[in-house]
N, C-alpha and C positions, 0 to 999 in steps of 0.2 A: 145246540143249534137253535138259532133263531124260528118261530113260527107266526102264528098271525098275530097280523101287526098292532090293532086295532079296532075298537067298537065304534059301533055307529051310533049317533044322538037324535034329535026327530029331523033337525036341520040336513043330517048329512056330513056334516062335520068329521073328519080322524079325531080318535083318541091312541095316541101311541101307546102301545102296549109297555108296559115301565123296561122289562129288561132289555126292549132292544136298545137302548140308553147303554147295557152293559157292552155292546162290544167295541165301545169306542174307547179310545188310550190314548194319552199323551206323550206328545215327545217333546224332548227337554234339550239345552246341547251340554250341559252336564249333569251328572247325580247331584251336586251340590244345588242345583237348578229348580232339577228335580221336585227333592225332598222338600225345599223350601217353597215350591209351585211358586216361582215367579212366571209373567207372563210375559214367557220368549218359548218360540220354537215352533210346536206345528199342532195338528188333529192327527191321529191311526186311527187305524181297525180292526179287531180279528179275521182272518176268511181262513176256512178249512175246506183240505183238500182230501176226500174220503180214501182210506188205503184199500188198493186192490186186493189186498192176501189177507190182510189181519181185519176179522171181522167185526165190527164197531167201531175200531179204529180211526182214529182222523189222525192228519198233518197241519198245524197249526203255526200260521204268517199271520205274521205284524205286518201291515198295508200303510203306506202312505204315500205322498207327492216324493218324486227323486229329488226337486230342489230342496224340500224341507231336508231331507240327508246332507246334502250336498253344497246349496247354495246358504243356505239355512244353520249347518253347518249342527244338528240336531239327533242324534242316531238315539240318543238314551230315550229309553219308552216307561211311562210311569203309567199303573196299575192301580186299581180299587182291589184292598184284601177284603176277606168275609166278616171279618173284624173290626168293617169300620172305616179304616185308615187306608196305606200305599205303600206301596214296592215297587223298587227301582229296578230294573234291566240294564245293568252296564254295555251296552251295547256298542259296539267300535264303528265307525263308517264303513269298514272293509265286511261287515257282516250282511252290510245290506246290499243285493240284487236291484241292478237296474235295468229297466229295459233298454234290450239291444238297438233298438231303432230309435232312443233318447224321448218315445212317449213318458211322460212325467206321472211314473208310477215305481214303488220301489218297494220292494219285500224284506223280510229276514224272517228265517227259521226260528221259531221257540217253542217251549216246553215247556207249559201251567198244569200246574194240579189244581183239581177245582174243590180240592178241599181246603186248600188255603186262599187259592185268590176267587174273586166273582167276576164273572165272563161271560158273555155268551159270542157265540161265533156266527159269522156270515157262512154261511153252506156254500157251494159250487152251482147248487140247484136253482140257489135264488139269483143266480149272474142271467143277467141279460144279454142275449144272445139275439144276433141278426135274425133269425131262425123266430123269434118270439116275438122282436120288432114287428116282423111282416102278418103273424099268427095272430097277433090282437091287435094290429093298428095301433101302435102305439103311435102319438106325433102331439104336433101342437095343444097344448090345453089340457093335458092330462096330469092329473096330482102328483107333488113332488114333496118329500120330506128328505132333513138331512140333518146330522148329527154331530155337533162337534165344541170345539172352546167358544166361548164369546167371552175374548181376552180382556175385558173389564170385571168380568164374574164367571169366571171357571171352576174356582175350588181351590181352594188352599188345603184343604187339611185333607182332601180327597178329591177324586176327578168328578166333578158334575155339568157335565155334557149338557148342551142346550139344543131342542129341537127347534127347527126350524124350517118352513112353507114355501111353498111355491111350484110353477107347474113348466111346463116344457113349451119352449118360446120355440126353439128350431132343432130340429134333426141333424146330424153329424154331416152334411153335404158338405162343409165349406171348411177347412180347418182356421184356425183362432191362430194367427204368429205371436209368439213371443217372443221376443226383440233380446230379454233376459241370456234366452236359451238358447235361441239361435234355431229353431222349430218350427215348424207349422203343426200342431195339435188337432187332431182330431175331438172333435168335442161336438158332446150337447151345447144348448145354451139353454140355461134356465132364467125364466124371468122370479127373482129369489126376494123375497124379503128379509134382505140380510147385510149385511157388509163384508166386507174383506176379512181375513185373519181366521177364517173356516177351512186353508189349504191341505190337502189328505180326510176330509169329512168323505165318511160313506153317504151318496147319494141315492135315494132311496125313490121309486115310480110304480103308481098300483093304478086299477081300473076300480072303483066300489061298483056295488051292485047297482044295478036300473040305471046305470052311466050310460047317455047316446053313445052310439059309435056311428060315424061317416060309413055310410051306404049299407049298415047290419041293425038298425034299431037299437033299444037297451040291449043291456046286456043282462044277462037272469044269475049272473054269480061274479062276484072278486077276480080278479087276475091280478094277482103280484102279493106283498110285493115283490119286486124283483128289485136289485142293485143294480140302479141306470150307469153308477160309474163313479168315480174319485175329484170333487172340490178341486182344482188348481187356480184358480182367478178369478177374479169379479175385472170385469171389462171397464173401463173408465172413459168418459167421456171429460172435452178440453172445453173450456167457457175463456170467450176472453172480457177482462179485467176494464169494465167502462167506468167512462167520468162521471161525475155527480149526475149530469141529464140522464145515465143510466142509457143511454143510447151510442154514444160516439166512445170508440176504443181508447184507451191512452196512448198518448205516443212513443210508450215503449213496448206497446205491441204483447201485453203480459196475458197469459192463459192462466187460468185458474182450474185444476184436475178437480172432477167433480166426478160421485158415484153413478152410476148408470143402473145400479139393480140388475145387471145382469151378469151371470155365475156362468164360467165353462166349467162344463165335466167332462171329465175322462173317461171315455167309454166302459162300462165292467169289461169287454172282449178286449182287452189290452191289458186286463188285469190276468185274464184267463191265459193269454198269451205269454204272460212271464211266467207264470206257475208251468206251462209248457213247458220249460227251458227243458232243453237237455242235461243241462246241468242239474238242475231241481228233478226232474225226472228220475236220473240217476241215483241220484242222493236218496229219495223217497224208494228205491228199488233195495239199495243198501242195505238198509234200515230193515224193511221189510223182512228181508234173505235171512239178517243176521238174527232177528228176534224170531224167525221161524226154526231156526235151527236152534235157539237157545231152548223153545221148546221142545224142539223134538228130541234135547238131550233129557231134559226132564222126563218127560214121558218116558226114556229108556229105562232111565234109573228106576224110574218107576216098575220097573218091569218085573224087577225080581222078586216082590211083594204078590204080585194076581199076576201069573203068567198065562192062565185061562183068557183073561180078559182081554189080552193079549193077542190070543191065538198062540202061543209060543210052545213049542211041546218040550216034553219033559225032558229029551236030550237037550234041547237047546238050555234047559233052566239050568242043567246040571253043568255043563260047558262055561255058561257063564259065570258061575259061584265056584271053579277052579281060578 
C-alpha cells in the first residue's frame, strides 16, 4: 500500500515519493501493443479493497476510464516486473466492470504476486470521501498531483509514468457533458499543467503543513494524500481562425480547438461506488468463504498430529484414525 507521498524542500515544493510512480499500468488494445509499447490506449491504476475475513489480505483492481475499455477499445493492462522489464495481462473487455450509472470509471479483478511484478496499491483509506471534503476544506487552490503516460515518452522497454501538477480550479457542483458519451460527469476541475492523453491517471489532492485554510488558519500537519479521483478529459476551448490583420474572422467562419489547461476528474466516490457493486461484493464474499474453508480443512488434517492443541480428546483422536 501506498504511504506518504513526499518531502518537503525549504520552498515548499512536493517531492513525490518514487513508488507511488509504481501503481500506475498501462493499457494497450492488444498484447502485440503491449509488448512493443506503442503509444495507443490509456493510463490505470492499482486500488485495493481490504478483505473482511482474511487477515492482511487485500482484493486487487485494475482502475481506469470505461471509454479507455470501451471507446478506446483497450482492455490489456501492461505491467513493470521486478526484473526490469513487463508483462502483459491478456485481458478481454467483458472482464472489465462498468459503472452502472455510465460515470467514466471501469474495474477488473486481478491477481499479482509481488515477487514477480513491482506494485504498489491505492488503499480505500486514501479515497476521498464527501465526509473529508467538508472535514478539511478541501476546494479551490489546494495541490494536485497526478500520474500517468505522456504518449511522447512513456517507456518502451518498461512503463515510466510521468508526474504531473496542478491544483483544484472548482468543486464537483456542475457536471462536465460529454457529448462522446452522452453524460453529464460529475467532476473536479483541475487547473493541470498538462495535456490530454493522461485519460484513467490517478488524481492525487493533499494539504502540506502551515497551508492557510479559509476561516481555521495554518494547519499544524499534512492531510492526504487522498485520491481526488480518475483523469477523463482536458476541456478544450474554440478560437476562431483570423485574416492576416489577426482581427477580422475569415469567411468561412473556421475554429481552431485550442487547450484550455483544464482537466475533469472523476470523483474517487464513484470509484468507491463501483467496488460497491453487488456483484463485486459477492464475488469478494466468494472468495473469502472458499479460502476460509480451505483452511479450515487444513487445520483439520492438521489434527491428528497435536490433538492436545486442539483441544480434541483422545476418543475423538482414536475415532478419527479408524
Amino acid at each position: 500500500m501506498l504511504g506518504y507521498p513526499y518531502w518537503y524542500n525549504d520552498t515548499g515544493m512536493p517531492r513525490i515519493q518514487d513508488d507511488f510512480l509504481d501503481c500506475v499500468v498501462y493499457l494497450y488494445p492488444t498484447a502485440i501493443d503491449a509488448k512493443s509499447g506503442v503509444a495507443a490506449g490509456g493510463t490505470g491504476f492499482l486500488a485495493g479493497v481490504p478483505s473482511a475475513k482474511l487477515k492482511g489480505r487485500s482484493f486487487l483492481y485494475a482502475v481506469t476510464n470505461s471509454h479507455v475499455i470501451r471507446e478506446g477499445n483497450s482492455p490489456i493492462v501492461r505491467l513493470n516486473t521486478l526484473d526490469g522489464a513487463t508483462d502483459v495481462l491478456p485481458l478481454e473487455p467483458d472482464n472489465w466492470v462498468h459503472h452502472p450509472d455510465g460515470d467514466d470509471v471501469a474495474v477488473c479483478s486481478i491477481g499479482l504476486s509481488d515477487k514477480y511484478y513491482k506494485f504498489k496499491v491505492v488503499g480505500q483509506k486514501m479515497f476521498l470521501t464527501k465526509d473529508l471534503v467538508a472535514e478539511h476544506n478541501f476546494g479551490p487552490g489546494d495541490d494536485v498531483f497526478f500520474l500517468g503516460r505522456f504518449m511522447t515518452h512513456e517507456g518502451k522497454q518498461q512503463n515510466l509514468p510521468s508526474a504531473r501538477f496542478g491544483n483544484i480550479a472548482m468543486m464537483p457542483w456542475e457536471a462536465v457533458h460529454s457529448s462522446k458519451r452522452g453524460i453529464d460527469q460529475e467532476s473536479f476541475l483541475v487547473e493541470a499543467r498538462s495535456l490530454s492523453g493522461y485519460s484513467g491517471s490517478p488524481v492525487f489532492v493533499y494539504i502540506p503543513p502551515l497551508a492557510p485554510r479559509p476561516g481555521k488558519g495554518l494547519t499544524s500537519e499534512r492531510y492526504g494524500p487522498f485520491l481526488l479521483g480518475i483523469d477523463w478529459c482536458h476541456l478544450a476551448t474554440f478560437e476562431e481562425v483570423l485574416e492576416d490583420d489577426k482581427e477580422t474572422p475569415v469567411p468561412e467562419r473556421w475554429y481552431v480547438r485550442s487547450h484550455s489547461g483544464m482537466m475533469a476528474v472523476v470523483p474517487a466516490w464513484k470509484l468507491q461506488e463501483i467496488l460497491n457493486l453487488e456483484g463485486l461484493v459477492k464475488e469478494r464474499q466468494e472468495f473469502e468463504n472458499k479460502e476460509l474453508a480451505e483452511q479450515k480443512k487444513k487445520r483439520g488434517a492438521a489434527v491428528l498430529d497435536s490433538p492436545k492443541a486442539e483441544g480434541v480428546t483422545k476418543e475423538e483422536f482414536e475415532e478419527a484414525g479408524r
